[in-house]
C-alpha positions as CSV (number, residue, x, y, z in Angstrom):
1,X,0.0,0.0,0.0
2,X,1.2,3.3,-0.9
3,X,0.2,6.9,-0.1
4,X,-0.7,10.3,-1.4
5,X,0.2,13.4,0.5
6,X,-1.4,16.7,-0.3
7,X,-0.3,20.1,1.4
8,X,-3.4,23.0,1.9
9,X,-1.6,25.9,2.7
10,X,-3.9,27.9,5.3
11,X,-3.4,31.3,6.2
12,X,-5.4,30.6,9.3
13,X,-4.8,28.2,11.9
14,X,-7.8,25.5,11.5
15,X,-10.0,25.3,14.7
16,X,-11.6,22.2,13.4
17,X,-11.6,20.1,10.8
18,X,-14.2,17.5,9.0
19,X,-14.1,15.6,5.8
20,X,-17.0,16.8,3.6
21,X,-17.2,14.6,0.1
22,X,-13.7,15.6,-1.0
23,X,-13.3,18.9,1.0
24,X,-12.6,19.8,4.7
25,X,-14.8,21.9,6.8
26,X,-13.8,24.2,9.9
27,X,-16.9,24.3,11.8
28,X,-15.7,26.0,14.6
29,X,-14.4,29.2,12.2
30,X,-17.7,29.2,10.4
31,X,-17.6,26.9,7.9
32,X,-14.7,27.7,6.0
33,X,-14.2,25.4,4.0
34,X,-10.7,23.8,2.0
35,X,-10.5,22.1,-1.4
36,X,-7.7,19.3,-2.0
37,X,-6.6,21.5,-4.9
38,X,-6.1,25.1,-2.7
39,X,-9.4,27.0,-3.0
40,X,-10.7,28.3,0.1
41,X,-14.5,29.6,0.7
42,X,-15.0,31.5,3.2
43,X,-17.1,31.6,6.8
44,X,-20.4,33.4,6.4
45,X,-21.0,33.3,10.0
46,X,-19.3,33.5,13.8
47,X,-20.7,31.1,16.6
48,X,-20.1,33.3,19.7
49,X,-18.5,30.7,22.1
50,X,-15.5,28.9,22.5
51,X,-16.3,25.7,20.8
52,X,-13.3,23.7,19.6
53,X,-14.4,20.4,17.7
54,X,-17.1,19.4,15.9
55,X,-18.3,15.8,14.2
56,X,-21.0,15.6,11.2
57,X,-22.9,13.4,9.5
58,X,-22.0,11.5,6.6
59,X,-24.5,13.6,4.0
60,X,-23.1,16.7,5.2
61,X,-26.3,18.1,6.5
62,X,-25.8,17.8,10.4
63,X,-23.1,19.3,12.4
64,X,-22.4,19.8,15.8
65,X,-20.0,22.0,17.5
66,X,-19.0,21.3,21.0
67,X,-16.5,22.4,23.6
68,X,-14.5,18.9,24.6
69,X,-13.6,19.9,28.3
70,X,-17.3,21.6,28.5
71,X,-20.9,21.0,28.8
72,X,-22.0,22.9,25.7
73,X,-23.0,22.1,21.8
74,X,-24.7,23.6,19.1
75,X,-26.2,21.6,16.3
76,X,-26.4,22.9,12.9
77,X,-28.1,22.1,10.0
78,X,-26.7,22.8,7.0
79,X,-24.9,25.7,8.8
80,X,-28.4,27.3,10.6
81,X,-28.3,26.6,14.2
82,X,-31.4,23.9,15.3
83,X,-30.9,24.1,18.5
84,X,-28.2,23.7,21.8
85,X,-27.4,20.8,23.4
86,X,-25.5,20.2,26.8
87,X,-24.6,17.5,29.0
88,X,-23.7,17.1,32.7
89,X,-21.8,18.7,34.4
90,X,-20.0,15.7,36.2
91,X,-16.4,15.6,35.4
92,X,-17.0,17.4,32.3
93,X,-13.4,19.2,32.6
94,X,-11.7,15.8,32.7
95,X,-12.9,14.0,29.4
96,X,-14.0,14.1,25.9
97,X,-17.9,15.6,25.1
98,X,-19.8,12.2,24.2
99,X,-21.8,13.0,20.7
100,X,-21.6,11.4,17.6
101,X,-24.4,12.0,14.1
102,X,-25.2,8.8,11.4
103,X,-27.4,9.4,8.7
104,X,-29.2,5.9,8.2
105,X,-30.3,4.3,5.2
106,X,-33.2,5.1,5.7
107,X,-32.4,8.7,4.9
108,X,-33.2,9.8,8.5
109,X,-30.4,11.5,10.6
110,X,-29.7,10.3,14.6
111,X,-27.8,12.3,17.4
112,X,-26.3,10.0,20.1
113,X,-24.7,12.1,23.3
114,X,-25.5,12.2,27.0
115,X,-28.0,15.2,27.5
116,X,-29.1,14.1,30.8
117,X,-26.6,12.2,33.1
118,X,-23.3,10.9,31.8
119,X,-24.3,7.3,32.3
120,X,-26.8,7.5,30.1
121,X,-27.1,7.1,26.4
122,X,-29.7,8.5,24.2
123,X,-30.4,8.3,20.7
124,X,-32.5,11.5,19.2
125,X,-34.0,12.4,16.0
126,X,-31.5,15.1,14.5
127,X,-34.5,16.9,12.6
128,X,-36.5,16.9,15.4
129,X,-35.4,16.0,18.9
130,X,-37.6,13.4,19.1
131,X,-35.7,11.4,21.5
132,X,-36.2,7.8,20.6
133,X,-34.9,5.5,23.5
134,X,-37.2,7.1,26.6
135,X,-36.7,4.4,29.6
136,X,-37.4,3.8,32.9
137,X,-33.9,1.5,33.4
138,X,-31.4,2.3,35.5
139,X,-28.2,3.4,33.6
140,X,-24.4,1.7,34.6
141,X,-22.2,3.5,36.1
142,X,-20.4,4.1,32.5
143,X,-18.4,8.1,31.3
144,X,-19.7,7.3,27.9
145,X,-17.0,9.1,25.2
146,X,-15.8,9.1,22.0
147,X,-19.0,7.8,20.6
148,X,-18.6,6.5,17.2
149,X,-21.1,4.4,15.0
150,X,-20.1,2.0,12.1
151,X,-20.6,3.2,8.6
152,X,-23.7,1.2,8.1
153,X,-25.1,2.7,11.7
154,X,-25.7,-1.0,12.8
155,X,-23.8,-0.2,15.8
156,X,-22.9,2.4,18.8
157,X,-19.0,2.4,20.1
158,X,-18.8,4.3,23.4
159,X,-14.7,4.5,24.3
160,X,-15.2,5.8,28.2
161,X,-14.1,5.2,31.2
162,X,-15.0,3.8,34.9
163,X,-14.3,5.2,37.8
164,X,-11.0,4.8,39.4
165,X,-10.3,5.2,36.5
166,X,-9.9,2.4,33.7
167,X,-10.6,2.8,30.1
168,X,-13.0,0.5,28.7
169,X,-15.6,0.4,25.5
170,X,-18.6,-1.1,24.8
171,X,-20.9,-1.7,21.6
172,X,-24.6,-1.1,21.1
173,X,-26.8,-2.5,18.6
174,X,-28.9,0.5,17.0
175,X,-31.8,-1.3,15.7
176,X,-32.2,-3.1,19.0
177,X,-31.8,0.3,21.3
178,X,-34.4,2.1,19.0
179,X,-37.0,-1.3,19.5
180,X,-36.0,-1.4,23.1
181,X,-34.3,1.5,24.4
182,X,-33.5,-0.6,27.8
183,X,-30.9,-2.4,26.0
184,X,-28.4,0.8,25.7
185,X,-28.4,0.0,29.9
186,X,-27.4,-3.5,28.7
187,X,-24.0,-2.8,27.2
188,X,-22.7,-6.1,25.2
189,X,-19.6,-6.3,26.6
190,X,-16.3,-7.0,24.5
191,X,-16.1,-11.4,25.4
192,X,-13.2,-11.6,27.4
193,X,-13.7,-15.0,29.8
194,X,-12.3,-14.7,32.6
195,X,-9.3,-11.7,31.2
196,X,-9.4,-8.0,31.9
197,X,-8.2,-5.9,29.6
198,X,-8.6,-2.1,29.3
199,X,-9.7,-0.4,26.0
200,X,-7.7,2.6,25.8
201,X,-9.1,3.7,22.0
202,X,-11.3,2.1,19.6
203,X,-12.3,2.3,16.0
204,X,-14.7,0.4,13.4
205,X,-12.9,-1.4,10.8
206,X,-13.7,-3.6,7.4
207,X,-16.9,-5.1,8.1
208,X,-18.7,-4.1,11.5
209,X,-15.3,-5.2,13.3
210,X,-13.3,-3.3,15.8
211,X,-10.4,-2.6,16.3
212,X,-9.0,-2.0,19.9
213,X,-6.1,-0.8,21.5
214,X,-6.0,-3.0,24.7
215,X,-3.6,-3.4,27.8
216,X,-3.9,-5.8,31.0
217,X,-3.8,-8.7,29.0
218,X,-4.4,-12.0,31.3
219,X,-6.5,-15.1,31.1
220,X,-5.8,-18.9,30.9
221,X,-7.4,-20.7,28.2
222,X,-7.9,-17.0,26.6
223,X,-6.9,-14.9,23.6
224,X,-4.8,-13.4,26.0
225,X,-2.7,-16.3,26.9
226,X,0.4,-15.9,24.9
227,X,3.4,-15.4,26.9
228,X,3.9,-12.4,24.1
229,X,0.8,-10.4,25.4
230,X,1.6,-10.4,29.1
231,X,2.4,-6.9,30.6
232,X,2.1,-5.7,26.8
233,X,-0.3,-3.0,24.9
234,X,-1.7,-4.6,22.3
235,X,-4.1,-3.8,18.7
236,X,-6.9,-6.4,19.0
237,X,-9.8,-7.4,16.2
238,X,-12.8,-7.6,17.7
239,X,-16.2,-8.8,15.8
240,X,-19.0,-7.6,17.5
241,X,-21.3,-9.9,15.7
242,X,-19.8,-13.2,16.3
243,X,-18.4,-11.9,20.1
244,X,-14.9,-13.1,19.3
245,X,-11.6,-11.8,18.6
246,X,-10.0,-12.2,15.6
247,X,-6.3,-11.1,16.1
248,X,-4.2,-9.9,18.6
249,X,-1.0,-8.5,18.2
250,X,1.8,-6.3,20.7
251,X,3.0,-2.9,19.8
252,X,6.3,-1.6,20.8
253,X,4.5,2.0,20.2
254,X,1.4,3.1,22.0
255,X,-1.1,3.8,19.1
256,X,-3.6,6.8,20.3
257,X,-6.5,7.3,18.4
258,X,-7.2,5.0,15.7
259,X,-8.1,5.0,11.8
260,X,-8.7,2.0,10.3
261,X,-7.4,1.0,6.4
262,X,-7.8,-2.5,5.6
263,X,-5.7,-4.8,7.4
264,X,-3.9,-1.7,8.9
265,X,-3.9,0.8,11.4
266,X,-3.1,4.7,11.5
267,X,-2.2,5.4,15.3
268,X,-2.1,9.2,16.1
269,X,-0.1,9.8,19.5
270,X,2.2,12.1,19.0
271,X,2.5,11.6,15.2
272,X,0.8,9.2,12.6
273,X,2.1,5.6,12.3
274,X,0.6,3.2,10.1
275,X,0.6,-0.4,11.9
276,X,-0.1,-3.8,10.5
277,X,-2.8,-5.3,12.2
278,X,-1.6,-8.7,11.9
279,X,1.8,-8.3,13.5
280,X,1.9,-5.0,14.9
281,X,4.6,-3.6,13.8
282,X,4.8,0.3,12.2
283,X,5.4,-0.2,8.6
284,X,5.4,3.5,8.3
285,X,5.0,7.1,9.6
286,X,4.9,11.0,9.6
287,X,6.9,12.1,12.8
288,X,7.0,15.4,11.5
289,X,3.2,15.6,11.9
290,X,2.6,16.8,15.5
291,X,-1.1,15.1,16.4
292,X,-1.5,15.5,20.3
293,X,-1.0,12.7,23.0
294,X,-4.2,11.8,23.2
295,X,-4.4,8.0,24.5
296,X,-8.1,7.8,26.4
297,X,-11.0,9.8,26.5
298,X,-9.4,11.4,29.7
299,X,-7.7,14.3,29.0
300,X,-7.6,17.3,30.9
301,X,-3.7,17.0,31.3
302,X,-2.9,17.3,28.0
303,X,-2.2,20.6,25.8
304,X,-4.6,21.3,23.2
305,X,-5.2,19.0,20.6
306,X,-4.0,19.8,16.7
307,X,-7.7,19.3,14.3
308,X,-7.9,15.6,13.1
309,X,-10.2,14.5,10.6
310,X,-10.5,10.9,9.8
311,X,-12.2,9.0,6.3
312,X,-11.6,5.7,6.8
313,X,-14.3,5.1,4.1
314,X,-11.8,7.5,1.3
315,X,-8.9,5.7,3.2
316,X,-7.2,8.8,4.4
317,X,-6.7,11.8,7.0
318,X,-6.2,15.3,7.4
319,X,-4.2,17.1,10.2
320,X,-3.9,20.8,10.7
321,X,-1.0,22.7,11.7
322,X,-0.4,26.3,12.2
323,X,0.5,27.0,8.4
324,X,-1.5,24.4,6.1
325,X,-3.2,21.0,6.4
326,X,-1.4,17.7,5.4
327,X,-3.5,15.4,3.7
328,X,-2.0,11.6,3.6
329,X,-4.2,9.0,2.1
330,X,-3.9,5.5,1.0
331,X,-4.0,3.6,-2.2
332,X,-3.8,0.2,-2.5
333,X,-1.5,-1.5,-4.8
């Protein structure tokens, strides 16, 4: 596999940053919006508040701009504001808003975030805030973050925490939640026997799977019981649908965030590496690409984050730096 690297020189530093067909969009500045080949359009419009990311939906119709470290979002539609969302206030300085958008194919647009408590999941109509998944259940004690669904919407990703505190994710079925909204208080955990590990990111990959980076590997008669994967951090593939990992291999480098390319992996902390799944090791990377440290949803401690946006359906990503964005993607050979 080889790649293709675009440079968009910028003569403003990118707050945000969203893929958008085959443009990237600064929500956060307005809107302004960067083609691969240079031209620039400019905001029409200034949201009055110190938002600093944003995620949209995959026709481009839905946006929302949040403040990570805050309580506050705004969702757009098609740049108009619809209305503001929030979420609690619990330990909201510590770790990363929970709100993700999927357009179905059923043409009809869903919000998933935390408006209430931050145990508990909802799934809304975007158009209308019809919230779908009203319940009387109790809620686990869950920090649901970095909500992420698959590209079909078939399922919910939710890469928290618990409290003490220990990264973990869990999957939701959508279909299921909007028949029986109990069942996003019935997380499907990750089938693990009798192992722990801890789920420090998480992202979808070919085909509903998942692919996790895990630590705390233990377990006789497990996955986990390779000598190899003791005391290591490891990238796992996970299939949701048949509850059953599929590989498992050690890093020597902790990965971070997580974009998925086929049998690969593009790790972001500190700069892009692209690891094969099947052995772990980096086959390649950028380390002149500065992308942040994040490595859980926890992250108060760290400096400000650079603007990441991730395709994994066009097989590439975009990072902004003070002077331009870099655009690497991937092409198969």
């Amino acid at each position: 596999m080889r790649t293709e690297r675009i440079v968009i020189p910028t003569s403003f530093a990118p707050k945000s940053l969203l893929w958008c067909g085959d443009a990237l969009v600064d929500w956060v500045s307005g809107g302004r919006c960067y083609a691969l080949d240079g031209r620039i359009t400019e905001p029409h419009i200034r949201y009055a508040y110190r938002f600093d990311s944003a995620v949209m939906s995959q026709d481009g119709r839905y946006a929302v701009l949040y403040e990570k470290l805050g309580t506050k979002g705004l969702l757009l539609r098609e740049g108009e504001v619809l209305r503001e969302l929030n979420r609690s206030f619990y330990h909201a300085d510590a770790y990363e808003y929970p709100i993700a958008l999927v357009t179905l194919p059923s043409g009809r647009t869903l919000l998933a975030h935390c408006p209430d408590e931050y145990c508990r999941l909802e799934l809304e109509d975007a158009e209308t805030g019809e919230r779908l998944t009203r319940r009387d259940s109790n809620s686990p004690d869950i920090f649901h973050s970095r909500l992420q669904f698959s590209r079909d919407g078939r399922y919910l990703l939710s890469a928290g925490w618990l409290w003490h505190p220990v990264d973990v994710a869990h999957v939701y079925d959508v279909a299921l939640a909007l028949e029986q909204p109990q069942s996003l208080d019935e997380p499907r955990n990750i089938e693990l026997g009798e192992s722990f590990i801890e789920v420090h990111a998480a992202a979808f990959g070919e085909r509903d799977t998942l692919v996790l980076e895990c630590s705390g590997l233990d377990g006789e008669g497990t996955p986990f019981a390779d000598e190899r994967l003791q005391d290591s951090v490891c990238l796992a593939v996970y299939s949701p649908a048949e509850r059953r990992f599929l590989s498992i291999a050690p890093v020597e480098q902790f990965p971070g965030t997580l974009l998925v390319v086929g049998g690969y992996a593009v790790g972001f902390n500190e700069h892009p590496k692209l690891f094969e799944l099947a052995t772990g090791r980096v086959v390649e990377q950028w380390p002149e690409l500065n992308t942040g440290r994040q490595g859980s949803s926890i992250i108060r401690h760290l400096p400000p984050l650079p603007p990441l946006a991730l395709d994994p359906a066009g097989r590439r990503f975009a990072v902004a730096t003070d002077k331009s964005i870099e655009v690497v993607r991937f092409i198969s050979e």
